[in-house]
FINU-715447 format. One record per residue (C-alpha): residue number from 0; residue in one letter; y, x, z. Coordinates in steps of 0.2 Angstrom, whole numbers, plus 2048, in hexadecimal, padded with zeros to 3 digits. Each point is the difference from the previous one (the first is absolute). Layout:
# FINU-715447
num=NUM	residu=A	Y=Y	X=X	Z=Z
...
//
This chain:
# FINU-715447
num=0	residu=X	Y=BEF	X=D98	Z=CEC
num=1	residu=X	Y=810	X=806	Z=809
num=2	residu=X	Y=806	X=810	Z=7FE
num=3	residu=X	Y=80D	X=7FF	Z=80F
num=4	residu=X	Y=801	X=80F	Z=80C
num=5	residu=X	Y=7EF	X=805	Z=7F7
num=6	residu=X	Y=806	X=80E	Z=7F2
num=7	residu=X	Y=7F8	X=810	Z=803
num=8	residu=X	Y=806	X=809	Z=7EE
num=9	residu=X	Y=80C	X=7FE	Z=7F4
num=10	residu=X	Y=809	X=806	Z=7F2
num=11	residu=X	Y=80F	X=7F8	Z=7F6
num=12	residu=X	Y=800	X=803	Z=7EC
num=13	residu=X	Y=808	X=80D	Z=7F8
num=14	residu=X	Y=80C	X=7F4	Z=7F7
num=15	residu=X	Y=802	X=7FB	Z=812
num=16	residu=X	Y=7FC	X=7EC	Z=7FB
num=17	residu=X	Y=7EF	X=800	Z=808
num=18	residu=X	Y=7F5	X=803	Z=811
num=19	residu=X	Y=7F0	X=804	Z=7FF
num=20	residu=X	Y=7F6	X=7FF	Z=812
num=21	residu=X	Y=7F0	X=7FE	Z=80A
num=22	residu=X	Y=7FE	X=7F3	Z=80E
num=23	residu=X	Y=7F0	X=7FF	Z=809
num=24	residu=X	Y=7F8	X=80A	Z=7F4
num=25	residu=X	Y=804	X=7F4	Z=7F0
num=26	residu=X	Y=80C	X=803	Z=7F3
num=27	residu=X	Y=811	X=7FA	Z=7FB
num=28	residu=X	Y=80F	X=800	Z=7F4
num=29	residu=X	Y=811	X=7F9	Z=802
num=30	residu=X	Y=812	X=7FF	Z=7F9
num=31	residu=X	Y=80A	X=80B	Z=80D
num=32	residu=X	Y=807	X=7EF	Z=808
num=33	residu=X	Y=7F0	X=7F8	Z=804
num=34	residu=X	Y=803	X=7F2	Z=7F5
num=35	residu=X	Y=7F0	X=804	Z=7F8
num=36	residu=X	Y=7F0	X=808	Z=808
num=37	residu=X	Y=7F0	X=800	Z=7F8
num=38	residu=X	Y=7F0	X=805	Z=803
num=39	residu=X	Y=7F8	X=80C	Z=7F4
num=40	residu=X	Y=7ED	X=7FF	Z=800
num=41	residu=X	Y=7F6	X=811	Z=804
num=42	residu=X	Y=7EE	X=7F9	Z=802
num=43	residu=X	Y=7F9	X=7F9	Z=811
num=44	residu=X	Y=7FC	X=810	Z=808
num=45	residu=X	Y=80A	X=810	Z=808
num=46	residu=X	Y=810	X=802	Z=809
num=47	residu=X	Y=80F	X=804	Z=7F8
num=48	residu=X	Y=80E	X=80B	Z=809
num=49	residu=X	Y=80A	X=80A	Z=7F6
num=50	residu=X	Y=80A	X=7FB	Z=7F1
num=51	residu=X	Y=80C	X=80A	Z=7F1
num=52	residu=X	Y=807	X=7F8	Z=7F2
num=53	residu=X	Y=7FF	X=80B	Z=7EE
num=54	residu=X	Y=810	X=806	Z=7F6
num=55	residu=X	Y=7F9	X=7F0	Z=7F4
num=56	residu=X	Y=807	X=7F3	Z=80D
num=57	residu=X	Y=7F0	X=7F6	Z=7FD
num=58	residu=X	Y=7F1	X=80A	Z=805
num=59	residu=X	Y=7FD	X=803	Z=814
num=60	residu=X	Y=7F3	X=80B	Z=80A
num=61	residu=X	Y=7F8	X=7FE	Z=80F
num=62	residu=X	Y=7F6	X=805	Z=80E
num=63	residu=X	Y=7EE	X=7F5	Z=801
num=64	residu=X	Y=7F0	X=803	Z=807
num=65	residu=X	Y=7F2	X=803	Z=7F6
num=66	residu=X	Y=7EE	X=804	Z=808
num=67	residu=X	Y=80A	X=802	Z=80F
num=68	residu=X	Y=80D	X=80C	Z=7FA
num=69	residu=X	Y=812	X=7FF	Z=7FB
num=70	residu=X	Y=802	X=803	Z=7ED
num=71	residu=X	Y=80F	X=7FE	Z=7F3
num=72	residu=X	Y=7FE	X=7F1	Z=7F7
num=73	residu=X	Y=80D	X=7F9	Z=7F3
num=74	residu=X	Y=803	X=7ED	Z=7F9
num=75	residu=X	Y=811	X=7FA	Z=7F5
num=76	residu=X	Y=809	X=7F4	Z=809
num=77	residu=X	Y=807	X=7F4	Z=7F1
num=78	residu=X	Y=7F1	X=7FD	Z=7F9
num=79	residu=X	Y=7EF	X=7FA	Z=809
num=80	residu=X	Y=7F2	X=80E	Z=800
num=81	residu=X	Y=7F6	X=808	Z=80A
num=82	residu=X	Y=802	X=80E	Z=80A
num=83	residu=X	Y=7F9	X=810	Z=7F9
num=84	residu=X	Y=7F9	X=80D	Z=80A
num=85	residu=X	Y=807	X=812	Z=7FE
num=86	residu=X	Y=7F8	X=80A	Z=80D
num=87	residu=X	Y=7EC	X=800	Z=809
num=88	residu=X	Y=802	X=80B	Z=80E
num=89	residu=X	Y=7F5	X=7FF	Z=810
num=90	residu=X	Y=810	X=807	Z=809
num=91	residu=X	Y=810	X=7F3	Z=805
num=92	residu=X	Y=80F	X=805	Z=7F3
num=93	residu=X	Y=810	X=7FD	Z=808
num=94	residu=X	Y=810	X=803	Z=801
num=95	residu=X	Y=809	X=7FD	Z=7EE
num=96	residu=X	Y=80F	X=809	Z=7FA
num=97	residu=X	Y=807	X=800	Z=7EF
num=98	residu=X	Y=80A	X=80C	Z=7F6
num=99	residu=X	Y=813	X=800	Z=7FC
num=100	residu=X	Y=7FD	X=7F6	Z=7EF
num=101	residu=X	Y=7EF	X=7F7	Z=807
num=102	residu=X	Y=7F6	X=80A	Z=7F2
num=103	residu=X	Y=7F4	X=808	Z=80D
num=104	residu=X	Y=7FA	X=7F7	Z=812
num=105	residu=X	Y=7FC	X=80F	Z=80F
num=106	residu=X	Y=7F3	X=7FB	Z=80F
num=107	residu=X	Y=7F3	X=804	Z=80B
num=108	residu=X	Y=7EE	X=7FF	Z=7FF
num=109	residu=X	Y=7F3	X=804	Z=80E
num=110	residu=X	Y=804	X=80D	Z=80D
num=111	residu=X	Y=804	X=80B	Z=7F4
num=112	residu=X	Y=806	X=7FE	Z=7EF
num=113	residu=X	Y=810	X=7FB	Z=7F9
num=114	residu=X	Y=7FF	X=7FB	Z=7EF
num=115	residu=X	Y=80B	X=7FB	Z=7F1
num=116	residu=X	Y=800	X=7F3	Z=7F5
num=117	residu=X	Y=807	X=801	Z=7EE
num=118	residu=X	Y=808	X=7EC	Z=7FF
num=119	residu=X	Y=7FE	X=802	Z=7EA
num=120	residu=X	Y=7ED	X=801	Z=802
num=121	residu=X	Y=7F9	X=7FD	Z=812
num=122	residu=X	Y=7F7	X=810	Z=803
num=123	residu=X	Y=803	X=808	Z=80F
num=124	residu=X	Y=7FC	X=812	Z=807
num=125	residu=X	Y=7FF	X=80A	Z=80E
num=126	residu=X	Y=810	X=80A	Z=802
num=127	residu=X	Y=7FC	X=808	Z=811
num=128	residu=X	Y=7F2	X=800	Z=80B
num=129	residu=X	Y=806	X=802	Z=814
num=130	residu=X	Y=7FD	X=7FA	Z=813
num=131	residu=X	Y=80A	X=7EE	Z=7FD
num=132	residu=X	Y=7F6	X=7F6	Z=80C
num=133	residu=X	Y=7FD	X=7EE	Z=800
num=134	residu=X	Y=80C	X=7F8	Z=80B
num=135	residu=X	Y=812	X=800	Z=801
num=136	residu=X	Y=807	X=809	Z=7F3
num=137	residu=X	Y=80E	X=802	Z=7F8
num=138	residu=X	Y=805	X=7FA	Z=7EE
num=139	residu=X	Y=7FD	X=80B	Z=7F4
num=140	residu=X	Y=80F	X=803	Z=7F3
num=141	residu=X	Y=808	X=809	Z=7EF
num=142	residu=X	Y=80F	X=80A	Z=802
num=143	residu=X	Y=812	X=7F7	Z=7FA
num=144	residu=X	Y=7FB	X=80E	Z=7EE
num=145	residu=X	Y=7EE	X=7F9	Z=7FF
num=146	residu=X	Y=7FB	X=813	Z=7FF
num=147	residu=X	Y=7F7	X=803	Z=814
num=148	residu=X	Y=7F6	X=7F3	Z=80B
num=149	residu=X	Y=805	X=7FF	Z=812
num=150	residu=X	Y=7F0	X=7F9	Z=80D
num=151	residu=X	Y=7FC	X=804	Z=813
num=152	residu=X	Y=7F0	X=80D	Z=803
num=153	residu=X	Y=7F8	X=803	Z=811
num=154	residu=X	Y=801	X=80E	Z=807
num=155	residu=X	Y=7F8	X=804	Z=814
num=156	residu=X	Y=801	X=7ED	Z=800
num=157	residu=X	Y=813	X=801	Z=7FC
num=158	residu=X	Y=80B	X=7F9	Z=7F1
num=159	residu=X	Y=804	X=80E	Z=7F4
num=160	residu=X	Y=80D	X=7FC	Z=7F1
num=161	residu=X	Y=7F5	X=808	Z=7EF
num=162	residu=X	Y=80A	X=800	Z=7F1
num=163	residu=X	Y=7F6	X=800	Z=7EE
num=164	residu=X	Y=807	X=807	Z=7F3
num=165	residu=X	Y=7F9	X=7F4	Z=7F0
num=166	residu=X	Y=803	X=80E	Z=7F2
num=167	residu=X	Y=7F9	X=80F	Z=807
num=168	residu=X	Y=7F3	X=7F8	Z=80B
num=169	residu=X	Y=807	X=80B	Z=810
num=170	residu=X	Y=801	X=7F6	Z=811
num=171	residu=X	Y=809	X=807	Z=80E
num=172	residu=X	Y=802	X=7FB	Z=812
//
């Protein structure tokens, strides 16, 4: 199976020891030299794009398709399991983005929702509900205090930069 010039996400390890990545829709860990890659086993359907490693160093999420739709799915990486399933949406998640200390994950859903995901128990709600679109959009993300989500609304079919405020609940363009 080679990997070369075939990556399409990443992410390195919060100790910084370890890559975690997709290639042609498989996944794969290795020490940051590529001394060692392995393959981690995700079951034989689905597509896997994007990946985050957890705060744990051992535990990575990902993008798969499920049914046809991209869902979170989560599997250790030093120790064989399967993958378990932590989303069943008929709508393509995307566009992962974790907090300063990787205790909560921020992404898309559908054409409208962008939902958190509390990282200590897996549940995930809808923060705000808004014209996101399905193409092209930018990466949610958490501000450098954790306290307001930043993502990119339409509006007139034009980017708008909308700020969400996660303690009171306001949103502002």
């Amino acid at each position: 199976f080679n990997v070369n010039g075939k990556i399409t996400g990443f992410d390195v390890s919060p100790d910084g020891k370890k890559l975690a990545f997709s290639s042609r829709g498989e996944l794969f860990v290795s020490d940051v030299k590529g001394k060692f890659v392995r393959q981690l086993k995700t079951g034989s359907s689905g597509r896997i794009t994007e990946v985050v490693w957890l705060k744990d160093n051992k535990t990575i999420l990902f993008l798969k398709t499920a049914d046809g739709w991209y869902n979170l799915f989560k599997i250790r990486a030093d120790v064989t399991e399967q993958a378990q399933q932590l989303t069943t949406d008929k709508a393509n998640n995307r566009n992962l983005g974790l907090n300063s200390d990787r205790s909560k994950l921020v992404y898309l859903s559908g054409t409208r929702d962008v939902r958190v995901m509390d990282l200590a128990d897996f549940k995930s709600k809808t923060i705000v509900s808004d014209e996101l679109w399905g193409f092209y959009n930018s990466q949610p993300s958490f501000s450098p205090d954790d306290k307001y989500i930043l993502f990119e609304g339409r509006r007139n079919f034009e980017p708008d930069i909308i700020i969400h405020n996660l303690q009171t609940g306001q949103t502002t363009n």
